[in-house]
mmJSON file of the N, C-alpha and C atoms, coordinates in Angstrom:
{"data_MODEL":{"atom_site":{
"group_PDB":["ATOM","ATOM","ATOM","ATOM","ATOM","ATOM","ATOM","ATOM","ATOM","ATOM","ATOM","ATOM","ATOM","ATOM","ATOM","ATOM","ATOM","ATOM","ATOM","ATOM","ATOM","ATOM","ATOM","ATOM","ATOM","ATOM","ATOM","ATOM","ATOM","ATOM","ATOM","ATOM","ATOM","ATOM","ATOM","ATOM","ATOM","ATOM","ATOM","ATOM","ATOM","ATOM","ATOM","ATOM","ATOM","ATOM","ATOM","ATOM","ATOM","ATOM","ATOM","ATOM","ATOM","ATOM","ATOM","ATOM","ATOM","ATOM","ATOM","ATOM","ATOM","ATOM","ATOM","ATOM","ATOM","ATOM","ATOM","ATOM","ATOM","ATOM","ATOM","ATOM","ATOM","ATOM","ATOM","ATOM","ATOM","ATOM","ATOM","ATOM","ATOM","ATOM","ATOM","ATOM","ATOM","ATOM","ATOM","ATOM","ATOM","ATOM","ATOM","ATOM","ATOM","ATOM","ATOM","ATOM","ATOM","ATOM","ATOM","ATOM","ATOM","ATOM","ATOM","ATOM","ATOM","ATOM","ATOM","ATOM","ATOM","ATOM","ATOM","ATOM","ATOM","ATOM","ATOM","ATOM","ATOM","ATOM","ATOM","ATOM","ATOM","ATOM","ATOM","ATOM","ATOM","ATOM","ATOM","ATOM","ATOM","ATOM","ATOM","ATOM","ATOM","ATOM","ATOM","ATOM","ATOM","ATOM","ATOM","ATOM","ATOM","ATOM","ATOM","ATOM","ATOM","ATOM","ATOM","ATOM","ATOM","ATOM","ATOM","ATOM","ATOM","ATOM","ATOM","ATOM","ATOM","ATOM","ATOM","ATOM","ATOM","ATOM","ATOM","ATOM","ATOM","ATOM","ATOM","ATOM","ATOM","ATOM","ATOM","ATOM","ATOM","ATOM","ATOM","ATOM","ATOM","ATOM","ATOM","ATOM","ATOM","ATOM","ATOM","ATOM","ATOM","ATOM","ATOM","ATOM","ATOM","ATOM","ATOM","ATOM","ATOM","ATOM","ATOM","ATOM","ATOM","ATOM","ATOM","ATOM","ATOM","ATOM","ATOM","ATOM","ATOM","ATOM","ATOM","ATOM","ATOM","ATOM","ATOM","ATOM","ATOM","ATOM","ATOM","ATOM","ATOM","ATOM","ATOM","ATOM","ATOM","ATOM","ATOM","ATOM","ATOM","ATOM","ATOM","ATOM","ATOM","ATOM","ATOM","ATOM","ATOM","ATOM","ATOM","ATOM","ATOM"],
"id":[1,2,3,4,5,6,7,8,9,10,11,12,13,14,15,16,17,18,19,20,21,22,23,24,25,26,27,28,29,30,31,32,33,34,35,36,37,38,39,40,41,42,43,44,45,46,47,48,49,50,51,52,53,54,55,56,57,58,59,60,61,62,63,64,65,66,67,68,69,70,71,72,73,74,75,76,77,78,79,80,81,82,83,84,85,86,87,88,89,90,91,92,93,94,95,96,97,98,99,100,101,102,103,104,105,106,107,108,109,110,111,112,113,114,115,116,117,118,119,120,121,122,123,124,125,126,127,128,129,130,131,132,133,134,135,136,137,138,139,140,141,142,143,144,145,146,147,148,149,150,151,152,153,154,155,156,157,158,159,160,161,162,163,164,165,166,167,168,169,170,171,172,173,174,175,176,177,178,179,180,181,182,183,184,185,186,187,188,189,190,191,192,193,194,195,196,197,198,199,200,201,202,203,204,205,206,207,208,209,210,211,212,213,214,215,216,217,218,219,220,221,222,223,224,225,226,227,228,229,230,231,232,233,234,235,236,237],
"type_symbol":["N","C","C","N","C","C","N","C","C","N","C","C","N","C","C","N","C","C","N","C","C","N","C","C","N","C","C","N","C","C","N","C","C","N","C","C","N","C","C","N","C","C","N","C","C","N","C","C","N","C","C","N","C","C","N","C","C","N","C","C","N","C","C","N","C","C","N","C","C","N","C","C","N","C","C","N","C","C","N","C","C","N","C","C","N","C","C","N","C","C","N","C","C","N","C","C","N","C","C","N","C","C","N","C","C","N","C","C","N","C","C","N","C","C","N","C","C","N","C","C","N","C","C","N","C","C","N","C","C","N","C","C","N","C","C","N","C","C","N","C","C","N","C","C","N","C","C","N","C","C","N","C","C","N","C","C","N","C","C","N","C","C","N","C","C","N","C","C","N","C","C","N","C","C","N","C","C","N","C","C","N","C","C","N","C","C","N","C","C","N","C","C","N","C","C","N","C","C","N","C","C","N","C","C","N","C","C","N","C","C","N","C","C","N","C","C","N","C","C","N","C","C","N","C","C","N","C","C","N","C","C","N","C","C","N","C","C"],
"label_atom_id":["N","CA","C","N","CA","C","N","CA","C","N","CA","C","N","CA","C","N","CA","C","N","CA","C","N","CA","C","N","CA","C","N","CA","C","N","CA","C","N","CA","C","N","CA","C","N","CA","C","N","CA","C","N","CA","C","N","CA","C","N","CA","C","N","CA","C","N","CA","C","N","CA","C","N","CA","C","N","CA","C","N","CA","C","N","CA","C","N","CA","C","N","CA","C","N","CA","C","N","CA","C","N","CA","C","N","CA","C","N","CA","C","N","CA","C","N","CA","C","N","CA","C","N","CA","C","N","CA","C","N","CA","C","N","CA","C","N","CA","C","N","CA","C","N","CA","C","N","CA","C","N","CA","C","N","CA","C","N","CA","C","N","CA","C","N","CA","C","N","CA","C","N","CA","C","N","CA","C","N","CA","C","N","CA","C","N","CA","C","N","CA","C","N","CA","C","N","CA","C","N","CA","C","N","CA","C","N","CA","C","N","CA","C","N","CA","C","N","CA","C","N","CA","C","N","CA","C","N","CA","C","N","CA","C","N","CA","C","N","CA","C","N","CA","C","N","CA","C","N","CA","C","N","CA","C","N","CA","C","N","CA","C","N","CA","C","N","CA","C","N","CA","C","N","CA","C"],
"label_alt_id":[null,null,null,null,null,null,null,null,null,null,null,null,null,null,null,null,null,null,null,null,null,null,null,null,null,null,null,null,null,null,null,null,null,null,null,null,null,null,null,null,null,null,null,null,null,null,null,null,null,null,null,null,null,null,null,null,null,null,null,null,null,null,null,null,null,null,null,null,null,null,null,null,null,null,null,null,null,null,null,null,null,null,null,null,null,null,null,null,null,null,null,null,null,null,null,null,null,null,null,null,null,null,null,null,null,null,null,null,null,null,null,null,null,null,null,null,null,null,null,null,null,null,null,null,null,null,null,null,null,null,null,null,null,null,null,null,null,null,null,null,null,null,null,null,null,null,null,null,null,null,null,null,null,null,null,null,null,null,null,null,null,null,null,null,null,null,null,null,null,null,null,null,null,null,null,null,null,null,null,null,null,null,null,null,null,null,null,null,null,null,null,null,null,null,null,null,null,null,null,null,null,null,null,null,null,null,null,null,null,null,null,null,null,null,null,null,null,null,null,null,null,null,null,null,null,null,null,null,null,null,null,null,null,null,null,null,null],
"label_comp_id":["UNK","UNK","UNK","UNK","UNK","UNK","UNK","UNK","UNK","UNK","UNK","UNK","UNK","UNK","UNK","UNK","UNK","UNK","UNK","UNK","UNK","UNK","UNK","UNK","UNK","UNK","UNK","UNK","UNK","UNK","UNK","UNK","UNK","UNK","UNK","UNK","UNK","UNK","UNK","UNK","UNK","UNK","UNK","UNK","UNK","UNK","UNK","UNK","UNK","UNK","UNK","UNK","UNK","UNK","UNK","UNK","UNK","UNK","UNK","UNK","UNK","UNK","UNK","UNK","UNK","UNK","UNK","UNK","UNK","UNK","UNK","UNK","UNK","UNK","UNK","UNK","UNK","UNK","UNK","UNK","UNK","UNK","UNK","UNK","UNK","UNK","UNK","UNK","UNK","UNK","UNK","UNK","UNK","UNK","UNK","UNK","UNK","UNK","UNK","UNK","UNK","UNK","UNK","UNK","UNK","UNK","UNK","UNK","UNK","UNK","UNK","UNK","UNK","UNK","UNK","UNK","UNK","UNK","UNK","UNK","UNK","UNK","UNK","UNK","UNK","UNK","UNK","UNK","UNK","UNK","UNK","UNK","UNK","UNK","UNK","UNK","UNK","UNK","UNK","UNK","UNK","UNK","UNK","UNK","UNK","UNK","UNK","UNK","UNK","UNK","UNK","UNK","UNK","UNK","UNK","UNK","UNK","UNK","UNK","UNK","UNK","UNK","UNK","UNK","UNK","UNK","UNK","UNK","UNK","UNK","UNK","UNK","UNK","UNK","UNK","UNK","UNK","UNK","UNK","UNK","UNK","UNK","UNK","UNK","UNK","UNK","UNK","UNK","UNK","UNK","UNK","UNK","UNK","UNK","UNK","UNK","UNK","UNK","UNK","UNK","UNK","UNK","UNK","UNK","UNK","UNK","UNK","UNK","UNK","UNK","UNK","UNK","UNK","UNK","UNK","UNK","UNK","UNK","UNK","UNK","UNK","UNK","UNK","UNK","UNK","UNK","UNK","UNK","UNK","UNK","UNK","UNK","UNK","UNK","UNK","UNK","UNK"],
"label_asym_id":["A","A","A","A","A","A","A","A","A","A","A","A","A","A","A","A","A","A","A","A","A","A","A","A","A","A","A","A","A","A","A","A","A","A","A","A","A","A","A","A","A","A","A","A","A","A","A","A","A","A","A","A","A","A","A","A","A","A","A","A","A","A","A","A","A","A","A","A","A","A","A","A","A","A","A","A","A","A","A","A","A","A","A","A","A","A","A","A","A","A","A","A","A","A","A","A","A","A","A","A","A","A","A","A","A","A","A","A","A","A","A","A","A","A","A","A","A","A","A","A","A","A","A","A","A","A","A","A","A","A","A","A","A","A","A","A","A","A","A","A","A","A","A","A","A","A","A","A","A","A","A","A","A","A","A","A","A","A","A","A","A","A","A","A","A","A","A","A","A","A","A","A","A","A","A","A","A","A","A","A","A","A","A","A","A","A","A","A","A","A","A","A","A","A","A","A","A","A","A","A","A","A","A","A","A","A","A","A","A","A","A","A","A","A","A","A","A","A","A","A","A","A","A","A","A","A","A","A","A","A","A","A","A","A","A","A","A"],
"label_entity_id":["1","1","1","1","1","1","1","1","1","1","1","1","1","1","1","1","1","1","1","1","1","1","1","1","1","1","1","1","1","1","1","1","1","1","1","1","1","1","1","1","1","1","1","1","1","1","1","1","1","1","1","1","1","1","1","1","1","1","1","1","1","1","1","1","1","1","1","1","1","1","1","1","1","1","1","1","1","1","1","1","1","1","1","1","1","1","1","1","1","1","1","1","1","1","1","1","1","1","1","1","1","1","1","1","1","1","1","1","1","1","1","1","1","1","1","1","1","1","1","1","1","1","1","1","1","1","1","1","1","1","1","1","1","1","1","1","1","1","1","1","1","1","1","1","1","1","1","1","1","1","1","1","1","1","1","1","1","1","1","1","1","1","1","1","1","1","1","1","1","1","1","1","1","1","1","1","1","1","1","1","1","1","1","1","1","1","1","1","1","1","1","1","1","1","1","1","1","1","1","1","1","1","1","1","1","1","1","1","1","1","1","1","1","1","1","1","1","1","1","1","1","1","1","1","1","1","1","1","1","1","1","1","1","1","1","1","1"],
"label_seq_id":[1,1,1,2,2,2,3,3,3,4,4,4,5,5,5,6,6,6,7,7,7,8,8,8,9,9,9,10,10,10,11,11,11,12,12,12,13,13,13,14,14,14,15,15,15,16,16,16,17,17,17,18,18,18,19,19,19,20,20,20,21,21,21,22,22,22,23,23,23,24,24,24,25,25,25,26,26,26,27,27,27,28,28,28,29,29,29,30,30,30,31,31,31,32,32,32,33,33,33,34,34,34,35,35,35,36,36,36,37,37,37,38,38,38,39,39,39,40,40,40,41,41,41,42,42,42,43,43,43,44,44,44,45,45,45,46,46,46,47,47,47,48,48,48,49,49,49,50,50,50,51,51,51,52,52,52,53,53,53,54,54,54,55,55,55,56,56,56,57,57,57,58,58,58,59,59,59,60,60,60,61,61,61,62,62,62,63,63,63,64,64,64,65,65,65,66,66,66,67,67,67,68,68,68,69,69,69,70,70,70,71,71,71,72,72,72,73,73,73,74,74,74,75,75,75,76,76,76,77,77,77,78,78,78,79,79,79],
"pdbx_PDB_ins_code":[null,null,null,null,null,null,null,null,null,null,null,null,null,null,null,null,null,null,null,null,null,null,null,null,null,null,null,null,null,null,null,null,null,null,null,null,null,null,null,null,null,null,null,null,null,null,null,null,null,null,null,null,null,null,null,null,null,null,null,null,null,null,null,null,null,null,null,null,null,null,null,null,null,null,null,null,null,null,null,null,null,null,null,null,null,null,null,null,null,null,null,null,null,null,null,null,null,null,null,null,null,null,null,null,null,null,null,null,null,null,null,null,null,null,null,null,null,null,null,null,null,null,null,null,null,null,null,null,null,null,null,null,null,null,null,null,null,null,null,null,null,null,null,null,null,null,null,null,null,null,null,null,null,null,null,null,null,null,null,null,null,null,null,null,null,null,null,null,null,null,null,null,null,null,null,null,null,null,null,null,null,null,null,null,null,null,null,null,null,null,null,null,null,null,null,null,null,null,null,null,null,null,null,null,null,null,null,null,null,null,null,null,null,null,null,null,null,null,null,null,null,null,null,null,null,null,null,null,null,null,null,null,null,null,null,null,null],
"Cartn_x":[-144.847,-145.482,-144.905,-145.817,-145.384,-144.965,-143.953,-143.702,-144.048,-144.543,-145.199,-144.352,-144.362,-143.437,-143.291,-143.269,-142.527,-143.381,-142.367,-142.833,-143.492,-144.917,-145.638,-145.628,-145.281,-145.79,-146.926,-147.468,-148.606,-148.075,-148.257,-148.78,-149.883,-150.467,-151.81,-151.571,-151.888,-151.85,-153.303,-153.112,-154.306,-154.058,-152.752,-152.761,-153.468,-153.956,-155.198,-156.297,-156.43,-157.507,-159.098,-159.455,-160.893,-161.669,-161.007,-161.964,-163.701,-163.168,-164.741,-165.556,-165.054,-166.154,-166.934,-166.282,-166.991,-167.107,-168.451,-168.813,-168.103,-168.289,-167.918,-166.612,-166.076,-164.432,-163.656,-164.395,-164.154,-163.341,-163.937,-163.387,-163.197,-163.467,-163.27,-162.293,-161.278,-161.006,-161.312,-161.516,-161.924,-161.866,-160.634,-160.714,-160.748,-161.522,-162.43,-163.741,-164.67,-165.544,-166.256,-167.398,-168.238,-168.676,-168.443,-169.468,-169.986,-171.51,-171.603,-171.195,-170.662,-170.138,-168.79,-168.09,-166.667,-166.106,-164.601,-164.225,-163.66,-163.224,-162.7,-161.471,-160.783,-159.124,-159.235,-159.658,-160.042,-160.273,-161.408,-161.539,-160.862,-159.957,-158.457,-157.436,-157.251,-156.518,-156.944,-158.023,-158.42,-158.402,-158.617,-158.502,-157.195,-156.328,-154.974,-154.431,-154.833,-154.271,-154.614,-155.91,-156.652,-156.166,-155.501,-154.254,-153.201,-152.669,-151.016,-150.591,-150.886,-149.985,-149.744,-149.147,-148.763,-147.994,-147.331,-146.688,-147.079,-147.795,-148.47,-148.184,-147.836,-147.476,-148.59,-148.835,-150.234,-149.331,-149.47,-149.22,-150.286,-149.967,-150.913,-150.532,-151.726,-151.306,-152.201,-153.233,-154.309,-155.02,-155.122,-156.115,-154.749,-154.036,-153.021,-152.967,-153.912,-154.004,-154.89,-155.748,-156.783,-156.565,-155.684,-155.057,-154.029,-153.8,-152.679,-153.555,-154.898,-155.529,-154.992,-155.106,-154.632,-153.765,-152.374,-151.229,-151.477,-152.597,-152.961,-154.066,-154.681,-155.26,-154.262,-153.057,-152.654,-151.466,-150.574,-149.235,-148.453,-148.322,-147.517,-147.629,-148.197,-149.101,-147.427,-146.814,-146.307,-146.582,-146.858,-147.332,-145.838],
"Cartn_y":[66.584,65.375,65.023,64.58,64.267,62.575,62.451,61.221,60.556,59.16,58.867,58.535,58.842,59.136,60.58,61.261,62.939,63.785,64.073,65.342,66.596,67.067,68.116,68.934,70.652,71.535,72.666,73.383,73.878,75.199,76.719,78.034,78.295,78.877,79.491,80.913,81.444,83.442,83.532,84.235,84.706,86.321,86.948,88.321,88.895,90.47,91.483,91.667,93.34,93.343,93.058,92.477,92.146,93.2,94.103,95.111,95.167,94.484,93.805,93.463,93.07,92.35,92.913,94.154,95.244,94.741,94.989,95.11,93.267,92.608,90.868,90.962,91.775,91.806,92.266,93.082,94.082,93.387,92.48,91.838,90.358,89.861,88.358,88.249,87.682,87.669,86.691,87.071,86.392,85.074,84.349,83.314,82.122,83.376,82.565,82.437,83.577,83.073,82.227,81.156,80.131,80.018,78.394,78.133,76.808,76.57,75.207,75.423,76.078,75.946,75.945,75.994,75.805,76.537,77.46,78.089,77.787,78.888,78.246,78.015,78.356,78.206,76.689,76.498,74.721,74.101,74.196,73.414,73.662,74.727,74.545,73.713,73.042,72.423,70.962,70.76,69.372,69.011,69.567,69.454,69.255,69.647,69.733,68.56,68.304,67.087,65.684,66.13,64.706,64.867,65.42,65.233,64.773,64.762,63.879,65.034,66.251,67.636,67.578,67.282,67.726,68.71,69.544,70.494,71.907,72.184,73.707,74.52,75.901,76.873,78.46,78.878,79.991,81.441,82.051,83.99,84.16,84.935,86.063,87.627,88.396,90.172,90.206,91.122,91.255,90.61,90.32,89.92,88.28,88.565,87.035,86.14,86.844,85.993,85.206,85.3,84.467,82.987,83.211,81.959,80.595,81.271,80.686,79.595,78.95,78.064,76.678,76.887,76.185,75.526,75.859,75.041,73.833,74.378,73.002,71.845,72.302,71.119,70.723,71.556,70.678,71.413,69.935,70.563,71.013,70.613,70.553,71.98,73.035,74.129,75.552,76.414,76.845,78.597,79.202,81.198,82.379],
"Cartn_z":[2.453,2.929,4.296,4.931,6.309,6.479,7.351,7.349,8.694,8.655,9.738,11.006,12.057,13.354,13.265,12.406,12.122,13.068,14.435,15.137,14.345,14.494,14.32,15.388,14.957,16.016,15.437,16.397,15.888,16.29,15.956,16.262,16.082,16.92,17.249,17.441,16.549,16.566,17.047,18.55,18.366,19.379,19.125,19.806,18.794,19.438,18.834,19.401,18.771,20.019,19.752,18.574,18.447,17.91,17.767,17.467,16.597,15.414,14.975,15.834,16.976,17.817,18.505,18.499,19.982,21.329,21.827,23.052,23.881,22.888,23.191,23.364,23.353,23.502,24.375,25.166,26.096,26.993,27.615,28.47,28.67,27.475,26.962,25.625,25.579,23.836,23.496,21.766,21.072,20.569,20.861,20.957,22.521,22.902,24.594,24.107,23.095,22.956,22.843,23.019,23.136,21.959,21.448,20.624,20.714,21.173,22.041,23.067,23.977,25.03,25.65,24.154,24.329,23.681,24.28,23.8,22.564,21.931,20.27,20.522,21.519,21.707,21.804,22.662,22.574,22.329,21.202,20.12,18.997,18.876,17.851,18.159,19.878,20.985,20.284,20.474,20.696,19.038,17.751,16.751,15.966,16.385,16.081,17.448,18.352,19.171,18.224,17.601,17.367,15.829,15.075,13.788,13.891,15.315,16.39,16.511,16.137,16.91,18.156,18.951,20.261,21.058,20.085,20.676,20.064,20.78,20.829,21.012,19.999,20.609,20.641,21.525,21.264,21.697,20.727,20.686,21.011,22.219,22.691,23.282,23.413,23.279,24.567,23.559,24.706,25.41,27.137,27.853,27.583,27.727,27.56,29.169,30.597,31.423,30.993,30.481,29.958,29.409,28.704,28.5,29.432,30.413,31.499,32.017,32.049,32.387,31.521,30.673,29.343,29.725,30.249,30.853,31.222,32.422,33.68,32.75,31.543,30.608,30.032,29.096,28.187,28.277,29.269,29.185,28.13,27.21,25.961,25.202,26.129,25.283,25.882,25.019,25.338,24.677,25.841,25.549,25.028],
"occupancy":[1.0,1.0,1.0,1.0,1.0,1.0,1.0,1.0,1.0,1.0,1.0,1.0,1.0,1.0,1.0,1.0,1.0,1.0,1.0,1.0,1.0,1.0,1.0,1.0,1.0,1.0,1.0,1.0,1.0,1.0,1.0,1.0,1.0,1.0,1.0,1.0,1.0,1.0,1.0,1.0,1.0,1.0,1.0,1.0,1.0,1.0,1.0,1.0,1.0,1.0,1.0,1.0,1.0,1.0,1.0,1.0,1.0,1.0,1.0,1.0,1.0,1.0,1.0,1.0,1.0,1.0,1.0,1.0,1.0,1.0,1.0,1.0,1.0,1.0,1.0,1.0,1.0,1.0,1.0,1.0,1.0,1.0,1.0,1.0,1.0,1.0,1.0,1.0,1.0,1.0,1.0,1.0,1.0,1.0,1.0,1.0,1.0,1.0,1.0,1.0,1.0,1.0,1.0,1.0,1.0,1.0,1.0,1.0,1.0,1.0,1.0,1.0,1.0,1.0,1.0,1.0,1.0,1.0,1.0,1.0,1.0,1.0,1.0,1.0,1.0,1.0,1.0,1.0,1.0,1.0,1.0,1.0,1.0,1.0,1.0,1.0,1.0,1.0,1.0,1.0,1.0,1.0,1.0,1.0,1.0,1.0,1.0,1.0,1.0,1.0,1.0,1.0,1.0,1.0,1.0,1.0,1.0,1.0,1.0,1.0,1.0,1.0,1.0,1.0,1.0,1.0,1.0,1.0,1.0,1.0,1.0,1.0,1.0,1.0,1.0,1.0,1.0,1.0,1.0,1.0,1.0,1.0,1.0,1.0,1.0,1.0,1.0,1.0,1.0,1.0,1.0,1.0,1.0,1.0,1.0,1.0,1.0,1.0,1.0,1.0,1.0,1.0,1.0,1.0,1.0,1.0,1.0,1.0,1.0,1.0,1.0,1.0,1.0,1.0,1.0,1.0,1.0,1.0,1.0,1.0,1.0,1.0,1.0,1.0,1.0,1.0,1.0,1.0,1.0,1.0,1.0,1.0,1.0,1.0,1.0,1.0,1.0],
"B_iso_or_equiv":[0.0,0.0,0.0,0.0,0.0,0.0,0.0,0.0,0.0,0.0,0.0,0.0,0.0,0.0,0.0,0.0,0.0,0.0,0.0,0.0,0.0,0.0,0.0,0.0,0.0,0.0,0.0,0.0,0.0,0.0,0.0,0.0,0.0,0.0,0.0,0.0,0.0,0.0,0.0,0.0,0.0,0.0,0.0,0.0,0.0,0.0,0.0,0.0,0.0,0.0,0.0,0.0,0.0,0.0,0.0,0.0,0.0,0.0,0.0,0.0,0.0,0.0,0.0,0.0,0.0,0.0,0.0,0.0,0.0,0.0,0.0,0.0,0.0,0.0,0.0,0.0,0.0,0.0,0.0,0.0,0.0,0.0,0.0,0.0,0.0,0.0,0.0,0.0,0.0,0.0,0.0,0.0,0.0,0.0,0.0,0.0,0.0,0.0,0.0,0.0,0.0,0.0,0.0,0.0,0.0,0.0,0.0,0.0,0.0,0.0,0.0,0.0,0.0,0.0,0.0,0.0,0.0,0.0,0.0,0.0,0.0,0.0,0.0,0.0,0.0,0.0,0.0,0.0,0.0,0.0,0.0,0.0,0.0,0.0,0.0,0.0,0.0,0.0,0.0,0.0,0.0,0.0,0.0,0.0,0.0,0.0,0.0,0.0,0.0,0.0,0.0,0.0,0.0,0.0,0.0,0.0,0.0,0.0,0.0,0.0,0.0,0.0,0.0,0.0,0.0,0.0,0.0,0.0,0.0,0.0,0.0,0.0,0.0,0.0,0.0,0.0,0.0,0.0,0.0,0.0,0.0,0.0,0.0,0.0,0.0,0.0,0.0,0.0,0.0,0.0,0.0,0.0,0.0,0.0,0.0,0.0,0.0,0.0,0.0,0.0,0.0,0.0,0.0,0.0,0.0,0.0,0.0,0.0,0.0,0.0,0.0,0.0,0.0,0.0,0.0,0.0,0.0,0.0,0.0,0.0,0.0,0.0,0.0,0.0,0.0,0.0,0.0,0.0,0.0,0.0,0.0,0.0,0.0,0.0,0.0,0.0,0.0],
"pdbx_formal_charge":[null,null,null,null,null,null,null,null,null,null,null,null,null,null,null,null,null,null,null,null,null,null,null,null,null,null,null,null,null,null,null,null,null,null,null,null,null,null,null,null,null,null,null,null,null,null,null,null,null,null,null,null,null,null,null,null,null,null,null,null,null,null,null,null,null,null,null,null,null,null,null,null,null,null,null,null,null,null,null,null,null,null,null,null,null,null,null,null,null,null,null,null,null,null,null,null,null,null,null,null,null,null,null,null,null,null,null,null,null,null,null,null,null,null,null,null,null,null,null,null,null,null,null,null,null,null,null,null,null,null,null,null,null,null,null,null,null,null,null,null,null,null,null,null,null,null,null,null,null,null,null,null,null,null,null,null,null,null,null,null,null,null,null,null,null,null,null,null,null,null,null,null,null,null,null,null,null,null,null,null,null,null,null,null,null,null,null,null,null,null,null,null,null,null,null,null,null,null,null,null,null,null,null,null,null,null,null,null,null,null,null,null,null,null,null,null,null,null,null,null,null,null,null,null,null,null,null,null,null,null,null,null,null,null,null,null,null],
"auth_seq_id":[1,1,1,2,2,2,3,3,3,4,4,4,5,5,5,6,6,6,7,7,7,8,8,8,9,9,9,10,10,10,11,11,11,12,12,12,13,13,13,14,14,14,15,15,15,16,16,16,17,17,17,18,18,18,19,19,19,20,20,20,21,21,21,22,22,22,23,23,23,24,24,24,25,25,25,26,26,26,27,27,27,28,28,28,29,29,29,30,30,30,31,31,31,32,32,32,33,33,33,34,34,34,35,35,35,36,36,36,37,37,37,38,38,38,39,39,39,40,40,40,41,41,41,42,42,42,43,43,43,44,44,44,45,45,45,46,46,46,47,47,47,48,48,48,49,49,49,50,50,50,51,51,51,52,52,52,53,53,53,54,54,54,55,55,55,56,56,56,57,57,57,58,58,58,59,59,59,60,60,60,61,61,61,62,62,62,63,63,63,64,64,64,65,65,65,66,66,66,67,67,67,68,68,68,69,69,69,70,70,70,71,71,71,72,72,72,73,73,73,74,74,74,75,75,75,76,76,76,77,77,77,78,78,78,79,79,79],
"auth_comp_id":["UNK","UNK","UNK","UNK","UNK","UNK","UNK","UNK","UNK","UNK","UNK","UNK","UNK","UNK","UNK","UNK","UNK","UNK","UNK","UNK","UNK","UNK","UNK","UNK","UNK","UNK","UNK","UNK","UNK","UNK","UNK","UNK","UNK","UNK","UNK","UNK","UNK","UNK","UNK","UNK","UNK","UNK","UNK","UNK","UNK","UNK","UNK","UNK","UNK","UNK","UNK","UNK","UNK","UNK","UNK","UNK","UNK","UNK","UNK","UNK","UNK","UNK","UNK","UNK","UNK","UNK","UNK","UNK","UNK","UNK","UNK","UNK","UNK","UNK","UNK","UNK","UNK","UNK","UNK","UNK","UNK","UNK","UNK","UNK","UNK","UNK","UNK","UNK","UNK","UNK","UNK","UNK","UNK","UNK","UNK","UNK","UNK","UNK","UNK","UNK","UNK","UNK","UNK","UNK","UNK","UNK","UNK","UNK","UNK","UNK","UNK","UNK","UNK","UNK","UNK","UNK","UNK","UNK","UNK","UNK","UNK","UNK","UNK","UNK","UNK","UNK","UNK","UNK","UNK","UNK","UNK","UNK","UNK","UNK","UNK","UNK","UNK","UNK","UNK","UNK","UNK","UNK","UNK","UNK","UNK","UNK","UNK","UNK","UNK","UNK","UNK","UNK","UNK","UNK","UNK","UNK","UNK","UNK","UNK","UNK","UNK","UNK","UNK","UNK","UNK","UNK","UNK","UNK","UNK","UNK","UNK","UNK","UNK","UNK","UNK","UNK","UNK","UNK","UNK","UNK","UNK","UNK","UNK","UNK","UNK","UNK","UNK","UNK","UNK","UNK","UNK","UNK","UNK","UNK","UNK","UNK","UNK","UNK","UNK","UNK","UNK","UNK","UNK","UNK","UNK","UNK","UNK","UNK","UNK","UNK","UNK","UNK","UNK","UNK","UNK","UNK","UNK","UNK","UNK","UNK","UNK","UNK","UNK","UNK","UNK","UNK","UNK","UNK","UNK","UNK","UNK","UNK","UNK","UNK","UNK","UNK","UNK"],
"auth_asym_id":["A","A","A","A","A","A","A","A","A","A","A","A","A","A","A","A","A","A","A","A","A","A","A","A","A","A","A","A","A","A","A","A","A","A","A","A","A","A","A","A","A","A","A","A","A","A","A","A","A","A","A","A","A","A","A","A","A","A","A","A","A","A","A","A","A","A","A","A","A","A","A","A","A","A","A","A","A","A","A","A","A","A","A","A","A","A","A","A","A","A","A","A","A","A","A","A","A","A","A","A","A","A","A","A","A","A","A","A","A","A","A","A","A","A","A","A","A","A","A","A","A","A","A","A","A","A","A","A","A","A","A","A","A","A","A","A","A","A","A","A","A","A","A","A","A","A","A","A","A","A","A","A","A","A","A","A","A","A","A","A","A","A","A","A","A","A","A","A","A","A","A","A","A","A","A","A","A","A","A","A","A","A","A","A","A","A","A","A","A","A","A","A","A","A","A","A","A","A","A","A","A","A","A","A","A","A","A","A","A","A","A","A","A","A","A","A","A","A","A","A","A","A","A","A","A","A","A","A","A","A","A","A","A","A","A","A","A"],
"auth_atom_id":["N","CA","C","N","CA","C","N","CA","C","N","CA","C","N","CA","C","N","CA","C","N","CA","C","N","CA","C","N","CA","C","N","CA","C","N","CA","C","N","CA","C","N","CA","C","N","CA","C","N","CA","C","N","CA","C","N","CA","C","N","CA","C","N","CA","C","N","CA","C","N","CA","C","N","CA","C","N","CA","C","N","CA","C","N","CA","C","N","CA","C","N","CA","C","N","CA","C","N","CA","C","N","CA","C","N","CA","C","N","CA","C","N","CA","C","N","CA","C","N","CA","C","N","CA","C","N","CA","C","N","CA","C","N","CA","C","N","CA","C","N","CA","C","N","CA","C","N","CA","C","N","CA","C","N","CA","C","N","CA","C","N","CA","C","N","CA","C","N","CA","C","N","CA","C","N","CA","C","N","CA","C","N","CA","C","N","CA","C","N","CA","C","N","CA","C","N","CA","C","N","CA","C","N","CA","C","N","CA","C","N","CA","C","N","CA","C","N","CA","C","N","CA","C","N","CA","C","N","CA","C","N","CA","C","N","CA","C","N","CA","C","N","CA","C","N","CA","C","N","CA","C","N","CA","C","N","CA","C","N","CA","C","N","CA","C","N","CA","C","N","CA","C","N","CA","C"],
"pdbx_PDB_model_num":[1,1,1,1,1,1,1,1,1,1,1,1,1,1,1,1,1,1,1,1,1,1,1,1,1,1,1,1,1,1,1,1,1,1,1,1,1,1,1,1,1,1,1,1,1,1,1,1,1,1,1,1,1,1,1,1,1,1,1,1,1,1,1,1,1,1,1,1,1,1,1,1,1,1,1,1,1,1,1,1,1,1,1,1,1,1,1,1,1,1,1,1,1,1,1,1,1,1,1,1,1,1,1,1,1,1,1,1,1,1,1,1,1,1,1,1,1,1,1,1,1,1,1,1,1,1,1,1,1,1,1,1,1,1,1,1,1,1,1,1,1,1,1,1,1,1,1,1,1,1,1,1,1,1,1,1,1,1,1,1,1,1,1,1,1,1,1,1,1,1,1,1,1,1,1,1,1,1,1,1,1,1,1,1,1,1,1,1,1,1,1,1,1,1,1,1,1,1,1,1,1,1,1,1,1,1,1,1,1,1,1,1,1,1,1,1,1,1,1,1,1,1,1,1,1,1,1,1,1,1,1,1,1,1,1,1,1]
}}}
């Protein structure tokens, strides 16, 4: 049980190479993909902000520049 004030942190696994995905993967990973318009990395971001998580941490492998944007939205986010 969580207690109220009690610092939450989050991991986000998302190294790998997509393979299921094929051709969509090549050069996008998978959790850049769009849905609505927005990647899913980000709407795992904004979902877990809006629970009081604030300190984020995201694993990444392949295509891991992809993610370095992320910083400049949400400082609290650490690769």
């Amino acid at each position: 049980m969580v207690k109220k004030g009690e610092k939450l942190n989050a991991i986000i696994l998302v190294a790998g190479f997509s393979s299921r995905f094929q051709e969509l993967t090549k050069t996008t990973h998978k959790a850049m993909l769009k849905v609505c318009s927005v990647p899913n990395i980000e709407r795992t971001i904004v979902y877990l902000k809006e629970a009081g998580i604030n300190e984020i941490y995201i694993v990444v492998g392949y295509l891991k520049e992809q993610f370095k944007y992320l910083e400049k939205i949400w400082c609290a986010i650490d690769f």
